[in-house]
N, C-alpha and C positions, 0 to 999 in steps of 0.2 A: 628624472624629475626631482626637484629638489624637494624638502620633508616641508618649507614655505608653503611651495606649491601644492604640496599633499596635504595639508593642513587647511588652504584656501579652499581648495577642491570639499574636503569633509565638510568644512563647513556650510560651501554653498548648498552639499547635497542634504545635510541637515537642516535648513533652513526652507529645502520642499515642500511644500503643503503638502501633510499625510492626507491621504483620499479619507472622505467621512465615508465610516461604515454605518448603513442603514441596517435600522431592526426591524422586522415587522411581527407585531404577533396580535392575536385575533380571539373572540370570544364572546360569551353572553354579556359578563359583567354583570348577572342581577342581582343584588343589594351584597353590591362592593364592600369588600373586609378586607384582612389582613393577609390574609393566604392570597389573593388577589395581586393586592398590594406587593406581597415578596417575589410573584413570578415576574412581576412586571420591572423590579429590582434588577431581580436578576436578569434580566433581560437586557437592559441597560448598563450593565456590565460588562456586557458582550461586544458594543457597539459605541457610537458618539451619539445618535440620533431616534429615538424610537417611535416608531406610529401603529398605533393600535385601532385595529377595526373591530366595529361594536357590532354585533347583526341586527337584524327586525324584529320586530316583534312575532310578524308573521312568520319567519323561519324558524326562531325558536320556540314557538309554539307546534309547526309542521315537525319538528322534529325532538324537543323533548318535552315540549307540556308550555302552561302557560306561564311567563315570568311576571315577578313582582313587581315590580318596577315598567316599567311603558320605556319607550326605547330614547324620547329625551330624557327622562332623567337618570336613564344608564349613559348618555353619551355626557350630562354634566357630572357625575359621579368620574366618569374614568378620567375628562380631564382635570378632576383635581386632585388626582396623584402624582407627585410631584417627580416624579421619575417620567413621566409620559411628554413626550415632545408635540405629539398632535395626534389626531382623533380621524377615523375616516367612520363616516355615517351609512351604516346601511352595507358593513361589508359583507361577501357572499359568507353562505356556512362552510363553503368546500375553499377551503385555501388551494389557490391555481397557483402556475407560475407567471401567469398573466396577471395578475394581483399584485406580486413582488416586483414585478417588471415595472407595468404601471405608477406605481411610488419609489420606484429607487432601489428597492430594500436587497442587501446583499443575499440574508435567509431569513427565516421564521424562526420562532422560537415558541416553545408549550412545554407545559408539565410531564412528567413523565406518568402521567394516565392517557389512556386513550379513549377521542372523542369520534364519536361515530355520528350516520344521517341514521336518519329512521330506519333506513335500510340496511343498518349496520355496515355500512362503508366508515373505514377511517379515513376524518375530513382532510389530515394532513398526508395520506398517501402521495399523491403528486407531488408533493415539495420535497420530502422523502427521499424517494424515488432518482429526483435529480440531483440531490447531493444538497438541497439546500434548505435544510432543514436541523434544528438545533435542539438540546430535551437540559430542562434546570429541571432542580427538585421539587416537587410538591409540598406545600408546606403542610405538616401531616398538622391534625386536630382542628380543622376547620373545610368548611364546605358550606354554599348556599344549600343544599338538599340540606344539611344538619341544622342551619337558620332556619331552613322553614320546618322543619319537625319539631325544634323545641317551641314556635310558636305554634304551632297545630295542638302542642302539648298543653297550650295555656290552660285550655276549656278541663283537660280531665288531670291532669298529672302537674306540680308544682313543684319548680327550688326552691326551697325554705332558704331561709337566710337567718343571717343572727344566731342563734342557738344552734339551729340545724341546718347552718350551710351544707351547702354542695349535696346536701341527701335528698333523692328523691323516693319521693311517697307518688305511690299507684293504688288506682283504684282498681276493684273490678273489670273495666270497660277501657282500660290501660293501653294505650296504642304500641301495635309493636315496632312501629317506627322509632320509640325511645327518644335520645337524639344522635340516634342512627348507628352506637358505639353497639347496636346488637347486629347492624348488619353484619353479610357477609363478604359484599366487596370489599377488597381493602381499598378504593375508591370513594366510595359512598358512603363505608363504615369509617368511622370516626376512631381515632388514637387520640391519647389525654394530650391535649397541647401543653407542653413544657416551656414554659418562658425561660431565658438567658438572656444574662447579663450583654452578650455578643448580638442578640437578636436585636437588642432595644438599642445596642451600637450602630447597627445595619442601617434602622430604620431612621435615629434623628440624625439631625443636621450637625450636633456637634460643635454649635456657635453659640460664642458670646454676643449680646447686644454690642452696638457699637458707643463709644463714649459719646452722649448725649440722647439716646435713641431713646424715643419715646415707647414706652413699654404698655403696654393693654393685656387687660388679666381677666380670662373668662374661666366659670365652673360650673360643671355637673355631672349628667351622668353619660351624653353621648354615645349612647347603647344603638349600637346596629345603626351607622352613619348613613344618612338621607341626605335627600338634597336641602331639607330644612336646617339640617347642621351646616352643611356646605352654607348655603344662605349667609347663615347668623356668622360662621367665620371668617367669612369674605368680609361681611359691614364689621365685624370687630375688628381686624385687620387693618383695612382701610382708617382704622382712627391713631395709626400710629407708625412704628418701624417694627415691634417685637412682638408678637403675641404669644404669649403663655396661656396653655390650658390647664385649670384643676381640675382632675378629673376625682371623684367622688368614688371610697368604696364598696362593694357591694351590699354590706351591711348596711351604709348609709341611704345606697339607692333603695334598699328594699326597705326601708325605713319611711320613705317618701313616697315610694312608687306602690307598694303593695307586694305579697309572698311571691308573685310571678316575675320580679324582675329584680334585678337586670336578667335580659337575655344573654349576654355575654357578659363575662364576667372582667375583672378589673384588667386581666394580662391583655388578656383581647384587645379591650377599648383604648389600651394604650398606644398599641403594637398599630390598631385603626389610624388612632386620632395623629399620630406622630406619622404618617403614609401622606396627610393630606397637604396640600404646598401652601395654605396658609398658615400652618401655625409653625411656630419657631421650636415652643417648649412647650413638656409637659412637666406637672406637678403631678404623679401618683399617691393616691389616697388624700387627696389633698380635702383639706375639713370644711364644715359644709357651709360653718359661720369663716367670711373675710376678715380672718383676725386684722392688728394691728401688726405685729408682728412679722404674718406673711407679706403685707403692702408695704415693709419697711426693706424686708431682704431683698425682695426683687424691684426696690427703687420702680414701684408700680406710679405710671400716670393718670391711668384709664380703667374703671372696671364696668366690662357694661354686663348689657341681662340681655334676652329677648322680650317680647312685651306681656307675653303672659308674668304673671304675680307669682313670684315664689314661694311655697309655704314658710310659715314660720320655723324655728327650727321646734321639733316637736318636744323635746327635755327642757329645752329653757326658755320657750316661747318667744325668741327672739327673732328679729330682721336678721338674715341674715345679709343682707349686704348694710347694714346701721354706720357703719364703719367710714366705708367709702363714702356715701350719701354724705355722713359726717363731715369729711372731707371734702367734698362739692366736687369727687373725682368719679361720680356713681353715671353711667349713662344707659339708655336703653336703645337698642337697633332692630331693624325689622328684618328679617329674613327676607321676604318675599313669596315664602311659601306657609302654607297652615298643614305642610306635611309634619306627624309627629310619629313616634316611633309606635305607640298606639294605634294610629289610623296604619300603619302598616300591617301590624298582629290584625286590624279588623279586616283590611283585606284577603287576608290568608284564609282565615276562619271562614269568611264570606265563601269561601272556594274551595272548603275544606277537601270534599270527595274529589278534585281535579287536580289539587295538591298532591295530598295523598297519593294517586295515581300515575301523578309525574313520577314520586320518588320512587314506588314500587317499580316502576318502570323501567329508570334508569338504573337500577340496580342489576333486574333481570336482562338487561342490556347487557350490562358490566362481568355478570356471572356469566355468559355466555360468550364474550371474547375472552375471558380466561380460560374458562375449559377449551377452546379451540386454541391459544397459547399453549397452553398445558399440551394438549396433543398434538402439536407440529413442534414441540422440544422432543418429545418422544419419539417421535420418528426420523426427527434429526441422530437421535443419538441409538438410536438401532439400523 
C-alpha cells in the first residue's frame, strides 16, 4: 500500500466519531459548596458527558437524617454547576448497574469516603464489584455535616471577625461538634482548607469578555450558596454577556452582617461562587463601595442589586452603589425566591436536636467502617 494510501487511510480513521464516554455520579447535594463542586470537576475529567442523580428527601432522611434543603432546591443547586451536563431526579441511594445502564453511563464516580445505607451497606458496592466504578479525591476542609455545625454553633459559640478573626470563643455550654475539626473521622472531621493559586485555576473559566460584551457587575457576601443566589445570578446574567462577582471580605461581611458571619469564609465563597455556570468572574475582596475606578477597569455596563436595600456603608455613611445610580447603569433584579442565608441558620436551629443527631450519627457510622477496614488490613497482612 502506498504511504498516500496510508495516510488517506489515518485520516479517515481519525476523523471517526470517538464514542462519548458517560459519567454518572450520585448523591445528597445538601447545601452545595465547593468540595461538591470539585468532585463533580473532577468527574468530568474522566468523561465528555456527566449526569448526576440527586436522591429524596425521603431516602436521605431514611438513611442519614434530615437534609437542609427539600429535594427541588438540591436538584436546582446541582444544575447550576457548571460542569454538570444533566440532573436525574429522584435517584435510588444504592447505585445499581441498572441505573448506569439506564443512562448510558460507562462508570460512576465518588469520593474516596465511603457512603453506606442505614444498614451500613456501602451504596457503591455493585458498581465496584463490576469493574465500573471510579474514586477522585475528596476535597479535604469542607463537608455539609461541618456547614451545619458551624450554623448550630450560631446560638452558643462565634467567629469574631475584625480584631479577632478566625478565633473562636466558647462558652460553657460549648457544643462538641465544634465545626467538626474535633471529630474523629477523618471524613466528618474537618482539615483547614488551604486555598491555591492552582485550585482557583481548576475552578474559573479563564476567559476574557468578548470585544463588545456587555459586562454586569454583582457584590457581596454570597455565604453558603442557595437557590436565592442562584435566582439573583441567573436575572444578573441574563442582563448581559459577562458577569463579574465582588465578592466582599470577611471582615467587611461581618461588618454588615454581625460577629456570626460569614459562615464560610472568603476562600470558600470563592472557590463556591466560581463553580456556578452563571458567573464569568470573580473579584476577591472586592470593596464594599462600587468605586469609580473598579467600573472603569472592568469596562462595567450593568451593576444591579437584589431588591432588599443595602446598608449604608457604616464608616462613611455612604450608598454604596451612589456611583453606578450616578451613572444611570444601577439596576435591581428579583431572584424569585425570599430564601436568605439566614432563613437557612433558622432552619437548622429550628431542628437543632435532629441536626445534632444526624452529625453524631454519621460519624459513629464512619468510625465503625474504619475499625472494620482497619481489621481486614490486618488480617490481610497476617
Amino acid at each position: 500500500m502506498s504511504s498516500e494510501n496510508n495516510a488517506s487511510g489515518a485520516g479517515a480513521s481519525d476523523n471517526k466519531k470517538r464514542k462519548q464516554v458517560r459519567v454518572w455520579c450520585d448523591g445528597c447535594y445538601d447545601m452545595v459548596h465547593f468540595g461538591h463542586a470539585n468532585s463533580l470537576r473532577q468527574a468530568k475529567a474522566l468523561g465528555d458527558y456527566l449526569i448526576v442523580g440527586v436522591h429524596t428527601d425521603e431516602e436521605i432522611t431514611q438513611h442519614k437524617g434530615p437534609p437542609v434543603f427539600n429535594e427541588q432546591e438540591r436538584y436546582e443547586m446541582v444544575r447550576a454547576i457548571k460542569w454538570v451536563d444533566e440532573v436525574v431526579e429522584g435517584a435510588p441511594y444504592v447505585t445499581t448497574l441498572e441505573t448506569l445502564d439506564e443512562y448510558n453511563c460507562d462508570f460512576c464516580v465518588h469520593g474516596n469516603d465511603i457512603t453506606t445505607t442505614a444498614e451500613g451497606v456501602d451504596t457503591y458496592q455493585l458498581v465496584k464489584d463490576a469493574g465500573r466504578y471510579k474514586e477522585v479525591e475528596r476535597t479535604q476542609g469542607v463537608s455539609t455535616t461541618d456547614l451545619v455545625g458551624r450554623m448550630l454553633l450560631l446560638t452558643r459559640e462565634h467567629f469574631r471577625r475584625g480584631e479577632k478573626e478566625y478565633t473562636l470563643e466558647k462558652d460553657e455550654h460549648s457544643s462538641t461538634l465544634a465545626t467538626d475539626s474535633q471529630a474523629r473521622s477523618p471524613w466528618t472531621g474537618m482539615s483547614q482548607f488551604l486555598p491555591t493559586t492552582r485550585k482557583i485555576q481548576q475552578f474559573s473559566e479563564g476567559k476574557e469578555p468578548l470585544p463588545g460584551a456587555k459586562i454586569v457587575y454583582v457584590t457581596g457576601a454570597f455565604d453558603v450558596l442557595h437557590p436565592g443566589h442562584l435566582g439573583f445570578l441567573r436575572a444578573a446574567r441574563a442582563l448581559g454577556d459577562f458577569l463579574i462577582v465582588g465578592l466582599h471580605t470577611d471582615p467587611c461581611v461581618n461588618m454588615y452582617k454581625g460577629s456570626n458571619y460569614p459562615i464560610m469564609n472568603l476562600h470558600e465563597r470563592t472557590l463556591s461562587v466560581l463553580a456556578c455556570k452563571y458567573v464569568s468572574e470573580v473579584v476577591i475582596g472586592a470593596p464594599y463601595l462600587v468605586t469609580p475606578d473598579l467600573l472603569d477597569h472592568f469596562n462595567v455596563a450593568v451593576v444591579a442589586h437584589g431588591q432588599a436595600i443595602p446598608p449604608n456603608d457604616p464608616v462613611t455613611g455612604e450608598d454604596p452603589y451612589a456611583e453606578p445610580k450616578r451613572r444611570g447603569m444601577f439596576q435591581t433584579v428579583d431572584s424569585g425566591s425570599d430564601l436568605t442565608t439566614q432563613k437557612m441558620v433558622q432552619r437548622i436551629i429550628a431542628k437543632r436536636l435532629e441536626f445534632e443527631a444526624r452529625n453524631q450519627a454519621k460519624e459513629k457510622k464512619e468510625l465503625a467502617i474504619i475499625d472494620a477496614l482497619k481489621k481486614a488490613n490486618a488480617n490481610n497482612n497476617t
